[in-house]
SEFIVO-680968 format. One line per field, with one value per residue (C-alpha): residue number from 1; residue in one letter; x, y negated, z. Coordinates in steps of 0.1 Angstrom, whole numbers. Layout:
residues N
n = NUM,...
res = A,...
u = X,...
v = Y,...
w = Z,...
end
This chain:
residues 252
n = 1,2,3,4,5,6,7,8,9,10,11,12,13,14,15,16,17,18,19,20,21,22,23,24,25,26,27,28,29,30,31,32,33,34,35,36,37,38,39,40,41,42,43,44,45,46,47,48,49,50,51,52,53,54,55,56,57,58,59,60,61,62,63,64,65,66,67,68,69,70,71,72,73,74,75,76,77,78,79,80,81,82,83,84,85,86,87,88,89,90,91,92,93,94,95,96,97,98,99,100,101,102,103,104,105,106,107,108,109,110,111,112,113,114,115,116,117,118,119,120,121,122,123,124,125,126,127,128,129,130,131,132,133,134,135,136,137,138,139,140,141,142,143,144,145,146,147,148,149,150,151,152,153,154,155,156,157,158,159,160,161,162,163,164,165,166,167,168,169,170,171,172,173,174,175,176,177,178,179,180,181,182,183,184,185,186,187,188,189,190,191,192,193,194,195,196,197,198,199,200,201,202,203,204,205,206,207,208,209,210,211,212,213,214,215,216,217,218,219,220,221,222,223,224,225,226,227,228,229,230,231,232,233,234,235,236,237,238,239,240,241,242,243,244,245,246,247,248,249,250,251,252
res = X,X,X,X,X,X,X,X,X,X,X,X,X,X,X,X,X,X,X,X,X,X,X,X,X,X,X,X,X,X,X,X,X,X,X,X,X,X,X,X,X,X,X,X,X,X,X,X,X,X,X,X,X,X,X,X,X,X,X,X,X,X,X,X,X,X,X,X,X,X,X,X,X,X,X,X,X,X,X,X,X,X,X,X,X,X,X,X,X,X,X,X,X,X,X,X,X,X,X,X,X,X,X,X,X,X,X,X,X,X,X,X,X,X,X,X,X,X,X,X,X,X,X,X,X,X,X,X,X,X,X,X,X,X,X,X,X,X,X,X,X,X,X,X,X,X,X,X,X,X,X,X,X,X,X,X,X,X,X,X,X,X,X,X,X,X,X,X,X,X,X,X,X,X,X,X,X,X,X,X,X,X,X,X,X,X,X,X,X,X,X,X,X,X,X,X,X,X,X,X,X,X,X,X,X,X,X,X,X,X,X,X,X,X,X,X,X,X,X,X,X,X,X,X,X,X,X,X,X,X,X,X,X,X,X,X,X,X,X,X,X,X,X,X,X,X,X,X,X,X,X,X
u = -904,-903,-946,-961,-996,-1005,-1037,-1025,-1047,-1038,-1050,-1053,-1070,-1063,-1042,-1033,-1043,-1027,-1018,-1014,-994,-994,-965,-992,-1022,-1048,-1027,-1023,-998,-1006,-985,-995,-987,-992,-954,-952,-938,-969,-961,-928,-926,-939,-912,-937,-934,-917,-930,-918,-935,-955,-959,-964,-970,-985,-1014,-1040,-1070,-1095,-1066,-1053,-1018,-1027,-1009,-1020,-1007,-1013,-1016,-1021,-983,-974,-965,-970,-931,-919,-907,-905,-873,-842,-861,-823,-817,-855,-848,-812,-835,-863,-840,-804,-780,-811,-819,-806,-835,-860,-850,-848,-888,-896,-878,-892,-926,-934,-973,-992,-983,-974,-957,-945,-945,-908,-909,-928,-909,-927,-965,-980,-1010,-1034,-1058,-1052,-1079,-1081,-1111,-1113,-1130,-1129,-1124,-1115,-1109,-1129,-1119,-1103,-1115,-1090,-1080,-1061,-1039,-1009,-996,-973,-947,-915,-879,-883,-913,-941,-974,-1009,-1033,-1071,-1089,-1122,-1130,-1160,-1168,-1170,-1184,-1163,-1137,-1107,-1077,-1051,-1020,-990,-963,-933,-946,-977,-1008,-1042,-1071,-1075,-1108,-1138,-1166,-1193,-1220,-1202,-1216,-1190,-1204,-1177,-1174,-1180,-1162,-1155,-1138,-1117,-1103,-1084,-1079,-1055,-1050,-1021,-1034,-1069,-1078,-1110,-1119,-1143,-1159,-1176,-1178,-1193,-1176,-1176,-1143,-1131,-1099,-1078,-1044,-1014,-992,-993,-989,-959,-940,-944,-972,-981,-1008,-1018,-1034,-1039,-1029,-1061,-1075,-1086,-1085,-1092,-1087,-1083,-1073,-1096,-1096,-1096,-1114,-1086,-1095,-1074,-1070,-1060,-1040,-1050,-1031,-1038,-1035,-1047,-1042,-1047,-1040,-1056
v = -675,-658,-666,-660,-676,-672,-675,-657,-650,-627,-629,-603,-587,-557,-549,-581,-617,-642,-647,-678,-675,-705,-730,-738,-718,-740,-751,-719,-721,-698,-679,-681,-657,-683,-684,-646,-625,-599,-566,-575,-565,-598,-619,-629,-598,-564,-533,-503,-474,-470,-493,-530,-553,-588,-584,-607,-607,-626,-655,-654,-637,-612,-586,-546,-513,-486,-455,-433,-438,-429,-396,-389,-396,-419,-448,-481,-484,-500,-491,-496,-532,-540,-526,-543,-577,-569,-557,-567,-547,-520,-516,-476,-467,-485,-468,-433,-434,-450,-422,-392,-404,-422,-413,-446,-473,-507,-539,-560,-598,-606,-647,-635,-618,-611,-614,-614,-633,-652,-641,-621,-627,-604,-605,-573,-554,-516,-509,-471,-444,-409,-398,-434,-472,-487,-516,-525,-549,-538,-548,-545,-526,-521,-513,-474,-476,-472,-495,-500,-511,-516,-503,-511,-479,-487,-451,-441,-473,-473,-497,-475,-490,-466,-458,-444,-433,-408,-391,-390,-413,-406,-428,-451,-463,-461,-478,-462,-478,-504,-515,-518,-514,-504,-534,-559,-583,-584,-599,-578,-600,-589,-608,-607,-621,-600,-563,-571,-562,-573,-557,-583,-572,-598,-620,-598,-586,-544,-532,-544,-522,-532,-515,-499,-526,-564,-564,-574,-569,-579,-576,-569,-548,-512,-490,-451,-429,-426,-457,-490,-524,-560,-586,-621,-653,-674,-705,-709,-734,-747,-743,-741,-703,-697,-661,-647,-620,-617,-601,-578,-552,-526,-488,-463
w = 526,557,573,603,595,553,532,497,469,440,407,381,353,337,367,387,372,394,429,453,481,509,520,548,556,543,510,494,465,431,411,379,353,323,313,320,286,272,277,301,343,360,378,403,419,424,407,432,417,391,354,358,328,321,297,276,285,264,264,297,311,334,360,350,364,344,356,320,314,350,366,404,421,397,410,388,362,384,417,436,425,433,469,472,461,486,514,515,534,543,511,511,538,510,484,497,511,478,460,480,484,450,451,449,421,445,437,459,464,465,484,516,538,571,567,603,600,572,547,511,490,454,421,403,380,373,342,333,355,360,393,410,401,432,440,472,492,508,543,570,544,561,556,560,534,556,553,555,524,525,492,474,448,427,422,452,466,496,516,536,555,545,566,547,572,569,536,546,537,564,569,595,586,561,553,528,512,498,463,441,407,380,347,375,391,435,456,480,511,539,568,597,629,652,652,643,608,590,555,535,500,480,508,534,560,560,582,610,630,655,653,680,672,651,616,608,570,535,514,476,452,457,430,426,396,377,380,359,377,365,388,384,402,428,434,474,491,512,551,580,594,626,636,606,574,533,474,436,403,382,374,346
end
């Protein structure tokens, strides 16, 4: 599904829930996780580094990264087929950023293949995690591995657009004072129109960034090592959205 304007919402809990991605911006269409296999990679999207697996959680088939049984620079198991599937013919510029920089657990949503505008909407809930509760949406990823990915941590009560670039991840924008209280469930939203970026946490808009050049990629979940993340699936009021970007997870 290659999109130019998409409203996707990603569920998850206990690392990603369930995610709805749009045929038309103001019919989003879920991914449910329901006939998912326990403790199995989900098909629904593309672990690139770090461990995916669908959970229970009280009942319900959920998406979790977990990032107690992952070491910094390991990239997911059969990371080259997962970049052939993703990137066809490029796939060998994929694969080597993945493999060198391997420093932030992301999965990718395999069916949308150029995100440039719509909303991503993501529930979570941080569950574990001393030093990192963060959950984050990923954007603009591109062949050569680079992307951006706005992050809610709920210990540090924070939202930051991240760029990762060459190697190299550095802060494009933050935004403190952001009440995120840990065994709780927010919303994290991210919406996009061209180059303009706006960062909404439970409903209230806290970042808003306009960038060099328009977003333009595919999308999927972001995590960090030591963290715990619950999220789980919304169910979006359908409205139209006009020149607009937008999904959720899990990590220990």
């Amino acid at each position: 599904m290659t999109s130019k304007n998409i409203r996707a919402y990603v569920v998850s809990a206990i690392g990603f829930a369930a995610l709805a991605l749009p045929g038309l911006a103001a019919q989003p269409t879920p991914i449910d996780f329901s006939g998912e296999t326990v403790g199995a990679e989900p098909k629904a999207l593309v672990p690139v580094v770090g461990f995916w697996r669908i959970e229970n959680d009280n009942g319900k088939k959920v998406l979790a990264v977990d990032g107690r049984q992952w070491k910094e620079g390991q990239s997911s198991a059969g990371i080259a087929d997962k970049a052939r599937a993703l990137y066809g013919e490029r796939y060998a510029e994929f694969l080597d950023r993945v493999q060198a920089y391997a420093y932030f657990p992301y999965a990718v949503i395999p069916n949308v293949e150029n995100f440039t505008g719509g909303e991503i909407t993501v529930r979570f809930e941080g569950l574990s995690g001393r030093i990192d509760q963060g959950a984050g949406i990923l954007f603009n990823l591109k062949p050569n591995g680079d992307y951006l990915t706005i992050r809610a941590n709920c210990l540090e009560n924070n939202l930051v657009l991240w760029k990762f670039e060459k190697g190299k991840r550095s802060s494009v924008k933050w935004v403190r004072n952001t009440p995120t209280p840990t065994h709780q469930w927010h919303e994290l939203k991210v919406r996009i129109s061209g180059s303009k970026v706006e960062g909404y946490l439970d409903g209230k808009l806290y970042l808003e960034d306009t960038l060099a050049q328009p977003v333009s990629g595919r999308i999927g979940l972001w995590s960090k090592r030591p963290t715990a993340i619950c999220t789980s699936a919304t169910t979006p009021s359908p409205r139209p959205i006009e020149n607009t970007p937008v999904p959720a997870h899990r990590g220990s």
